[in-house]
C-alpha positions as CSV (number, residue, x, y, z in Angstrom):
1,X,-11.3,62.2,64.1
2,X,-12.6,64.6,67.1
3,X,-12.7,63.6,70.7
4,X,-16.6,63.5,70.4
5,X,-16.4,61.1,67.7
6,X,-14.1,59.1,69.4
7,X,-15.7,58.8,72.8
8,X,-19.1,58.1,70.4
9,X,-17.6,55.0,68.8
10,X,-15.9,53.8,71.8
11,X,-19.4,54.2,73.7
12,X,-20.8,51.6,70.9
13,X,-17.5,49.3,71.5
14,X,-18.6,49.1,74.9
15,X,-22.3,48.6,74.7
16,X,-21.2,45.8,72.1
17,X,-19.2,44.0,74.3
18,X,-22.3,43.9,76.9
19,X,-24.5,42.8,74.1
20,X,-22.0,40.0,73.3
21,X,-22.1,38.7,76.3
22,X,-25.5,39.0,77.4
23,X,-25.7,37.4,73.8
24,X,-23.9,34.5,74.9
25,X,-25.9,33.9,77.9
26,X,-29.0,34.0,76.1
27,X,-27.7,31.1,73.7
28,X,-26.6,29.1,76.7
29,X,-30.3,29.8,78.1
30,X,-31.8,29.1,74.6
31,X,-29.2,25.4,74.3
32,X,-30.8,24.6,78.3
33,X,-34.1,25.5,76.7
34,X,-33.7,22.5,74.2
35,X,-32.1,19.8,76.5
36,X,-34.9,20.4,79.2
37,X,-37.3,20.5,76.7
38,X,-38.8,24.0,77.9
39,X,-40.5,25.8,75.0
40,X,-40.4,28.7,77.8
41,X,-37.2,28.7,78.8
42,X,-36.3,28.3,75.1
43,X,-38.3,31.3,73.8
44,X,-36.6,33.4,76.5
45,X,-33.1,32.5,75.6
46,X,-34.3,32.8,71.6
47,X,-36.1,36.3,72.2
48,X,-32.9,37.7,74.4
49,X,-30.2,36.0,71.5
50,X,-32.5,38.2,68.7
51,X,-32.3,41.2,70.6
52,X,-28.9,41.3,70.9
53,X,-28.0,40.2,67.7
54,X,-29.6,42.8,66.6
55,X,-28.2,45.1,69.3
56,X,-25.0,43.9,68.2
57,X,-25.6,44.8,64.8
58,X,-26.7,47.9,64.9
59,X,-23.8,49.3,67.2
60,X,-21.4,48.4,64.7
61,X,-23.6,50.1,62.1
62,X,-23.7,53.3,64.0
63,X,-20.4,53.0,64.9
64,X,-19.3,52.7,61.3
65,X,-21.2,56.0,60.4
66,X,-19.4,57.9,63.1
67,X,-16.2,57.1,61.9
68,X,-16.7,57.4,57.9
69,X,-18.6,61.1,59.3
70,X,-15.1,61.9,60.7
71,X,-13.1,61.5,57.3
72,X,-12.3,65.0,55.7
């Protein structure tokens, strides 16, 4: 693996780390949603979870093809 590659799949590791915990804000957001019984406040912390699921998710994805693009 190349230093390109490598600095590419850390750069993922980090921005998954962020999602992740902007992740788990958004569930907290999403849990205060359902005890105040806020379909706003819940819809925010749903919406923000989704997106960074799917942030989350994709990362790895890419992250994943750069290293199987880096085997001989």
């Amino acid at each position: 693996m190349n230093d390109e590659q490598r600095a590419a799949i850390e750069k993922w590791r980090k921005r998954q780390i962020y999602c992740v915990a902007v992740g788990n804000v958004a569930a907290i957001v999403f849990l205060m949603g359902i005890a105040l019984g806020s379909n706003l406040i819940l819809g925010i912390g749903c919406s923000a979870f989704l997106i960074c699921l799917g942030g989350i998710l994709a990362g790895g994805y890419l992250a994943s093809r750069a290293a199987k693009s880096s085997s001989p």
